[in-house]
N, C-alpha and C positions, 0 to 999 in steps of 0.2 A: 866107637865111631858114630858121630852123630849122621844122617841121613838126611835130605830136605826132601819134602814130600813135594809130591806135584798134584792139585786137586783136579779130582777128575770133575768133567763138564757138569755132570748130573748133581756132583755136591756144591755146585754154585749156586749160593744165593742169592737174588737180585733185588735189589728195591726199589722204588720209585720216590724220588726226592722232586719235589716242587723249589721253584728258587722264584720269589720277585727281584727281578730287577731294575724297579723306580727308585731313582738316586744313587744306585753302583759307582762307581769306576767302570768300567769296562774290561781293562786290563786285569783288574783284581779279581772282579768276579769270573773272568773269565778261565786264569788258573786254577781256581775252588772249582768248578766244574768240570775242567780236565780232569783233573785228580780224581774226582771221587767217579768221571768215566771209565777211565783206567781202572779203577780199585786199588788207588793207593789208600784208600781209609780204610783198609781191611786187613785183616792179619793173614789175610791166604795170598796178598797181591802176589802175582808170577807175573814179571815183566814179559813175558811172548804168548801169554793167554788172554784172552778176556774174561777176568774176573770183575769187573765195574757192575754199577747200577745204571740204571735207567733215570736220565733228569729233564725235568721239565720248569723251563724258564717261562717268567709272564711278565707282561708287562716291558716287551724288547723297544718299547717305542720311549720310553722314558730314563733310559742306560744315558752316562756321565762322562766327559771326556774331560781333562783339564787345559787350560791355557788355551792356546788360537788352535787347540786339532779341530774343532768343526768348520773352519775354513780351510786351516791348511792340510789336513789329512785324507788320502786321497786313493782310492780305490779305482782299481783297471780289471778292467774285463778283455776281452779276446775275443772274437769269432772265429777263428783262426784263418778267415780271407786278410788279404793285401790293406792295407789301410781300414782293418775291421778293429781297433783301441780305442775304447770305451774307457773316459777318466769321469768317476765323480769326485764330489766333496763329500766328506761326512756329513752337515749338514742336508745336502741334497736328496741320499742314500736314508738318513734318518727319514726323513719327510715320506718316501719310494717305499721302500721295504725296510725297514727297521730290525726287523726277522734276520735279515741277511748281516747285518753288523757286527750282532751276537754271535751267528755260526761262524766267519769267517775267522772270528778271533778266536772261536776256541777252537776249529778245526788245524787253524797253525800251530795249538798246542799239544795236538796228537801226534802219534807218530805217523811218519809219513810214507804208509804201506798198509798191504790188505788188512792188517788186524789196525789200524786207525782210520781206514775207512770203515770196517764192520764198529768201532768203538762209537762212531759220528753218528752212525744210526741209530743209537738209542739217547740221540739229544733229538729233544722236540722244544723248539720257539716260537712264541703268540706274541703278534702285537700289545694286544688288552690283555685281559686280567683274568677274560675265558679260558678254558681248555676242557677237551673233550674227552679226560684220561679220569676223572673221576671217580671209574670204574676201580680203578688200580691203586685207588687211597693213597695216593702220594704222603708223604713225610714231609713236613715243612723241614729244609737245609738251611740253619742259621751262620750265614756270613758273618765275619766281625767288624762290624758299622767303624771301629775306630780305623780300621783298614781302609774302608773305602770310601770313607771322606775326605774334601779337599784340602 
């Protein structure tokens, strides 16, 4: 009888993956990055654990949408008072916080409960091209270009 193991916390190992994303999709890049927070690109993945890496996107101000989504795609916010709906455009939101476009889409790609919010916090997004993780030698994460062009 075969067994499945379940790894414990201490045998995870984490990486730190760099991703530019000038000229992405959005959408596309944004499941390549779910994933590899998850740890689905690893042989130990356990759907109820956090086995992922740690990824750090650059370059969030130059991400790709196709067709009319920069006019017609449209982001709301909440205050949660009476007449507190906040609508932007993608375009406007690009222009604003750019930062925010990247997370939003990949945090709908987590699960949606405490271990994809603890999964959320080891994504970090820059506007530019900086980032202050250098310490941590990121891995450059190669995306496949034929995917995420128009």
């Amino acid at each position: 009888m075969n067994k499945t193991s379940v790894p414990s916390i201490d045998s995870i190992d984490r990486q730190w993956y760099l991703v530019d994303a000038e000229n992405q999709t959005l959408g596309r890049l944004a499941t390549e990055v779910a994933s590899v927070l998850r740890g689905k690109n690893k042989a130990t993945y356990t759907p109820h654990l956090d086995t992922g890496d740690f990824v750090i996107v650059v370059n969030a101000d130059k991400i790709r949408v196709s067709g009319n989504k920069p006019q017609q795609k449209l982001y709301r916010r909440h205050s949660g008072r009476p007449g507190g709906m906040k609508v932007e455009t993608f375009e406007h939101l690009q222009e604003r916080l750019p930062e925010r476009i990247v997370e939003k889409a990949i945090k709908g790609m987590l699960p949606h409960n405490a271990l994809g919010r603890q999964l959320f916090r080891k994504l970090k997004v820059y506007k530019g091209s900086e980032h202050p993780h250098a310490a941590q030698q990121p891995q450059t994460l190669k995306l496949d270009p034929a995917a995420s062009a128009k």
